[in-house]
N, C-alpha and C positions, 0 to 999 in steps of 0.2 A: 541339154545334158549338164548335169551339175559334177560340180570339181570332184567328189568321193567318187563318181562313177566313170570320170576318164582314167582315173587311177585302180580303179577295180576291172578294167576292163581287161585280156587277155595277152599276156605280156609274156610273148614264150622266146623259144631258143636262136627262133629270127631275129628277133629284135635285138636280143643279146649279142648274136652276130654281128648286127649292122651297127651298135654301141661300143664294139672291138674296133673299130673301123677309127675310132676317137684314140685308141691306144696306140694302134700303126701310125697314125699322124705325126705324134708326141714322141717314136719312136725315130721313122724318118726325120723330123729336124734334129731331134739328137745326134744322127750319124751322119749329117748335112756337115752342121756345126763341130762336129768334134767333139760333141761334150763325153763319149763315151757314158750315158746314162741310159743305153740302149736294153741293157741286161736287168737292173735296176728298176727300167718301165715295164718289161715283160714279166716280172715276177710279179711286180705288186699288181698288177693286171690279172695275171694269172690265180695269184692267193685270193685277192676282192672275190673272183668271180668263183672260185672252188667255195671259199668260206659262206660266205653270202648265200651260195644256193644250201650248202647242207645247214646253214642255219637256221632260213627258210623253212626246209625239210623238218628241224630239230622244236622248230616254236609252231607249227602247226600244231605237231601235240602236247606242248608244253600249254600254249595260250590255252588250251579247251579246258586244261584243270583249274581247282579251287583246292590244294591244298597247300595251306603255309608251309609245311613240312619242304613238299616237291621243288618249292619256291628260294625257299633259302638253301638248297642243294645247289641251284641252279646261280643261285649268288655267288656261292662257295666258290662256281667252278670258273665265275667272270671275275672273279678277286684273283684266284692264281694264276691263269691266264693274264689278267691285266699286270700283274706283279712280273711274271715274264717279260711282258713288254716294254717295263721299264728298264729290268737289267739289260735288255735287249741293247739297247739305243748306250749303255755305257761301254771304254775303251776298258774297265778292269773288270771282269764278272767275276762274281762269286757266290756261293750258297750264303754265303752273311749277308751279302749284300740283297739278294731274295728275303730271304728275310727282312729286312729295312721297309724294300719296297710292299710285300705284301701285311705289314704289320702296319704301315700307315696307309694304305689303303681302307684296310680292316676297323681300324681305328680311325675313322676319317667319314667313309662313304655308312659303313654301317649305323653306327649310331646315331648320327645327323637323318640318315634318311630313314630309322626305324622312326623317331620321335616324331621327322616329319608326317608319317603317315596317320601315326597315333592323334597327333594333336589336329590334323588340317583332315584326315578322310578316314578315321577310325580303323577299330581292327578288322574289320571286312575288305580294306584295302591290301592287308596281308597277303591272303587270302585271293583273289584276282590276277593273274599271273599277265593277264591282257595288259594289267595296267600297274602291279608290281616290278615288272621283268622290267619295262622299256623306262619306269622310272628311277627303277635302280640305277640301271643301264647312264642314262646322264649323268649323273650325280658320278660314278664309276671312272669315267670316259674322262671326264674333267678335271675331276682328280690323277688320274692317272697320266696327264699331260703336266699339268704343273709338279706334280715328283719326280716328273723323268727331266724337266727342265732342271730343276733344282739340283737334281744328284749329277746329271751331266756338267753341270757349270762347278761344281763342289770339286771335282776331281780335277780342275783347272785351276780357279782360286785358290785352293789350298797351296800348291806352289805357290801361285804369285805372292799372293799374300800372308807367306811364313815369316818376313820379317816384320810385318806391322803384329803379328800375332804374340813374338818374342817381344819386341818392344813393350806392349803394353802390358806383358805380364810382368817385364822386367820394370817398368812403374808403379807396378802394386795391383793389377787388374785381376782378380781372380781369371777361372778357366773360361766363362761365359763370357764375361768382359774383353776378356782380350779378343775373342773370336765375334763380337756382336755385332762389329760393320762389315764382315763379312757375312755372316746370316743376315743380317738386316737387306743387302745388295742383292742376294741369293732371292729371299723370298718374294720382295720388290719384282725379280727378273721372273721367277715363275708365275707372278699375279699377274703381270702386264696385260699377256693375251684376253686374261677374264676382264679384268677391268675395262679394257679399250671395249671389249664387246658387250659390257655392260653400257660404256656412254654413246653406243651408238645403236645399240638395241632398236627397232622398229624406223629408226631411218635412212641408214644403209640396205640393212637383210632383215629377215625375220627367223627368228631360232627355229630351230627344229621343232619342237615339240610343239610351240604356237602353230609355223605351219601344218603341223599334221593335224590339233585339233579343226582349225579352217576349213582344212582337207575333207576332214570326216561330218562338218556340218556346225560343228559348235561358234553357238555368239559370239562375235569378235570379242565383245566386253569381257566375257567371260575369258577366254583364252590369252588375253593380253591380263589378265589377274594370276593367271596358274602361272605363268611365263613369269613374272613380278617374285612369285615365290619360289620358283625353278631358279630364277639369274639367282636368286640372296643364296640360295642354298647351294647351290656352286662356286660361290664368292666363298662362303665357310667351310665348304666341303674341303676344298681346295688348298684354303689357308690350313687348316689346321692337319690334312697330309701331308703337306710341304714342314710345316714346325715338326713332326714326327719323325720324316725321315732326317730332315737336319738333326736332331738331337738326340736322336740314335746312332748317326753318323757322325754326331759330337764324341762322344762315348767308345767306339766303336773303330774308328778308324782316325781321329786326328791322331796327333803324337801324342807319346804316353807322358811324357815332360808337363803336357798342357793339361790333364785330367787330375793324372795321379797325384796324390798327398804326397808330395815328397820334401822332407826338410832339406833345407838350402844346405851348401859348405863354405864352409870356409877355411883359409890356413889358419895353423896355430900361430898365431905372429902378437907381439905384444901393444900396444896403444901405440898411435903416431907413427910407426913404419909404414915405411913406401917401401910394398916390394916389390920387386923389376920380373916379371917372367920374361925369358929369353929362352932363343932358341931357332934354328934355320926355319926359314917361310916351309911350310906343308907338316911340320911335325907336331899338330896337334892344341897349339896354344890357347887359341880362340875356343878350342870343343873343350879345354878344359875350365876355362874363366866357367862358361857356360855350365859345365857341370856343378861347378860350383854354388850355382846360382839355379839349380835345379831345371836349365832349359836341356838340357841333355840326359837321359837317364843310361843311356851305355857306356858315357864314358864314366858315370858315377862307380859303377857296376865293375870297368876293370881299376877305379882309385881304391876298389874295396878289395879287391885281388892284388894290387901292387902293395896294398899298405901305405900308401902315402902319407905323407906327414900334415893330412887333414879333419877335419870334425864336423859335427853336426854345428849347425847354427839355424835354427826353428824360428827365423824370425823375418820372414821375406820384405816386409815392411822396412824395415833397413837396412836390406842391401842391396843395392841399383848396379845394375849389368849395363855397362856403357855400350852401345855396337860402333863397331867402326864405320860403317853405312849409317847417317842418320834417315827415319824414318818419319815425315808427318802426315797428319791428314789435311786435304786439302781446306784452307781456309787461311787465316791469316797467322801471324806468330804469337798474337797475344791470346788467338783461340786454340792453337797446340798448346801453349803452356796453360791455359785451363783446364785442359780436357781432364789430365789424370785425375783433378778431385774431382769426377764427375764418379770415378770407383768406389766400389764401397767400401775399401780399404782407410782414404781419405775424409771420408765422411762427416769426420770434427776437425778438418782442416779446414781455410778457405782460402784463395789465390788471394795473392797479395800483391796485390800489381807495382808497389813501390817497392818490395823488395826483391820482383821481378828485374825491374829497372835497373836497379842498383847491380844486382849479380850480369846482367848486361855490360852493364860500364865496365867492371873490374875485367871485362875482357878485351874491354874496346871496341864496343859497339852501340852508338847511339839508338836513343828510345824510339826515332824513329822508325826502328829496323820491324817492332811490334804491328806495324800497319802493313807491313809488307806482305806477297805471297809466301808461305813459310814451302811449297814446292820449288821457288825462285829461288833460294837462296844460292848463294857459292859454296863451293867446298865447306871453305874453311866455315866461311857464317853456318853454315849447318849443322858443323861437328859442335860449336860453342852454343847455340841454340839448343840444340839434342842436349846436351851436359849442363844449360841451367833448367833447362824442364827435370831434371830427376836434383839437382841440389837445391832446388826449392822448395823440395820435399823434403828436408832434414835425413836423407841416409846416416845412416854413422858407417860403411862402409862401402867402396866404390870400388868396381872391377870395369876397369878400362880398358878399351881394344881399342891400341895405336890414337890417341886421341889425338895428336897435335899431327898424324901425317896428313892432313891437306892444309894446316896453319905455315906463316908464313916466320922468322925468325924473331919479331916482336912478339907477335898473338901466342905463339909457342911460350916466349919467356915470362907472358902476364899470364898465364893459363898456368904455369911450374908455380909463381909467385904466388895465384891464389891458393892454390891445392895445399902450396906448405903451411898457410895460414892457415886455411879450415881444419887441415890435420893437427897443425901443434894447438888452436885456440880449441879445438872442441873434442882432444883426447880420442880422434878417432884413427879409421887406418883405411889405404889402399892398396890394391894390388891393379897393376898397369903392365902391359903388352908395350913394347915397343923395340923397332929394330934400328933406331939411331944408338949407337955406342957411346957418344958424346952425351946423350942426355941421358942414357942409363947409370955412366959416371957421375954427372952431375946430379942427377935430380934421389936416382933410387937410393933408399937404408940396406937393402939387402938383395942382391940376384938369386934367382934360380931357374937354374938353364935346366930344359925340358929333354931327358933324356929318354930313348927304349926304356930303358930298366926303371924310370923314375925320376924324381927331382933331384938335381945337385946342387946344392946352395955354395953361393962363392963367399 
């Protein structure tokens, strides 16, 4: 008896029966255990087995035709279906977000697997529903696995990683740049499963599609070739669903601060002032720097309704948004202070590692500190690391949030001593957040305490 005809042979509702028998097992330890996945086992048991048979039912008479027409109807309907099944698996749903999913499906499985057919089995493979259906179908399935990975994970990252996102815009990163090692992570996480199944292809398992040719009779040689061009085109299928819905979901749902064209603000204040915002912890200080600096667009929106005594200033390139958290990328401190000329903003800049150095010293920290892990750092070495990666960059204006609260009372006074230099020797100006009273006497040109109604300058 040969392999196609164990598999052809009579396979009815007994069988189906005594193959239940596998789901009551899986259910029993679950309620052994405690896992409570007893309800969970019996659905998707129950849908496999509903689904499966009417599909059964559905491709009996789908497989017998030849028309392309019937064929790409039949696509249409495993695109939105599979587009379901991605929103499925997410905690926010929405009809935007079906969209996403079924437009890079669309954009993904379609066109990859029309070409493939064109070029590798002509247009008579259209045409063949026996062998259009079930290879759509892969190509489909694949894709629809690494988009659901990708947008599940996107709705997480995005939190985590909303201060490395501000950070890097607040260095010059345009909107792509600042969000690109978070997509880069994203895509990475969705390719794994295809790749790992790529490098272990025929010596672990055998794919599906290889064993069913086997199944049905065909030359091993030849079916480990169809398989060779099945894995690439699921590796592409795959990759470029996954970039779709990410940058749809660039567009679409990050914050509007990180997309939108919006010119930066700044105070009307004249050359060389240091001015102090103040004001009690929770009323707004931080969301305003930020507006300023175009990382917030709602608070822009009520400074245009207060009338505040702000302006446009269209020039993101110099003006650097200090955070009071510093943020780096894992690696050392002399590869954080490189990275931002890697933007295209910087483009005809280049790191200058001795003038790195030097802005180092002036705060009191040896050149050693460059080899170091820049995630180790201390507090304080953080915040003055964070602050010579953006004045390396020549700003002409700095908005600071609390920068010296984790310095200790030297680092705080060489940190006041550089900032009055760079401001009186190069004609520029800052605006600083801080809730010591003493150093807003000491150090700031002008307050202005953050009121309901508006600024009040003292």
């Amino acid at each position: 008896m040969t392999a196609s005809s164990l598999y052809a042979q009579d396979f009815g509702n007994l069988q189906i029966a005594m193959a239940s028998v596998l789901i009551l097992i899986a259910i029993s330890i679950s309620k052994f255990l405690k896992f409570d996945l007893e309800k969970d086992f019996f659905i998707a048991g129950l849908r496999t087995t509903i689904q499966l048979i009417a599909v059964g039912f559905v491709l009996r008479w789908i497989l017998k035709g030849e028309s392309a027409l019937l064929n790409v109807l039949v696509l249409l309907f495993m695109t939105l279906v599979a587009a379901q099944a991605v929103v499925s698996r997410l905690k926010h749903k929405s009809l935007k977000m079906y969209g996403v999913a079924f437009v890079a499906l669309l954009g993904s499985a379609w066109p990859l697997g029309y070409l493939s057919l064109e070029v590798f089995f002509h247009q008579i493979a259209l045409q063949q529903a026996s062998f259009f259906v079930p290879y759509m179908g892969v190509l489909m399935g694949n894709a629809l696995s690494a988009i659901s990975l990708a947008l599940v994970n996107l709705e997480r990252v995005r939190a985590e990683n909303i201060l490395e996102i501000e950070t890097f815009k607040s260095l010059g990163a345009n909107h792509f740049e600042a969000a690109h090692r978070v997509y880069r992570d994203l895509l990475r996480t969705s390719l794994t499963p295809t790749i790992n199944g790529m490098t272990i292809v025929g010596l672990v398992s055998l794919p599906g599609v290889m064993a069913g040719q086997l199944i049905g009779g065909v030359d091993p040689l030849t079916a480990a070739r169809f398989q060779i061009l099945v894995m690439f085109l699921i590796l592409l299928t795959s990759m470029v669903g996954t970039l779709i819905a990410l940058f749809m979901n660039h567009y679409f749902f990050m914050p509007k601060w990180l997309t939108a064209h919006v010119p930066t603000w700044s105070f009307l204040q004249p050359p060389q002032e240091k001015l102090i915002l103040s004001g009690p912890s929770g009323s707004g200080k931080s969301r305003l720097l930020k507006s300023m600096t175009g990382l917030d667009l709602s608070e822009i929106r009520e400074e245009q309704k207060n009338k505040t005594n702000i302006m446009f200033q269209d020039s993101s390139e110099v003006i650097h948004y200090i955070h009071q958290k510093a943020h780096f990328i894992p690696g050392t401190v002399e590869e954080n202070l490189r990275y931002p000329y890697s933007f295209h903003s910087h483009k005809n800049q280049a790191f200058d590692l001795e003038k790195a150095k030097h802005l180092l010293r002036e705060f009191g920290l040896n050149d050693s500190i460059l080899a170091k892990n820049a995630t180790t750092l201390s507090g304080g070495e953080a915040q003055l690391v964070h602050l010579v990666r953006s004045l390396q960059l020549n700003p002409q204006i700095l908005f600071l949030d609390e920068p010296s609260s984790s310095l200790d009372p030297e680092r705080t006074r060489l940190l006041e001593a550089y900032l009055n230099n760079w401001i009186r020797e190069n004609n520029h100006r800052l605006v600083m957040i801080t809730h010591n009273q003493e150093q807003l006497r000491r150090f700031g040109s002008r307050v202005a305490l953050l009121k309901p109604e508006g600024l009040a300058y003292e």
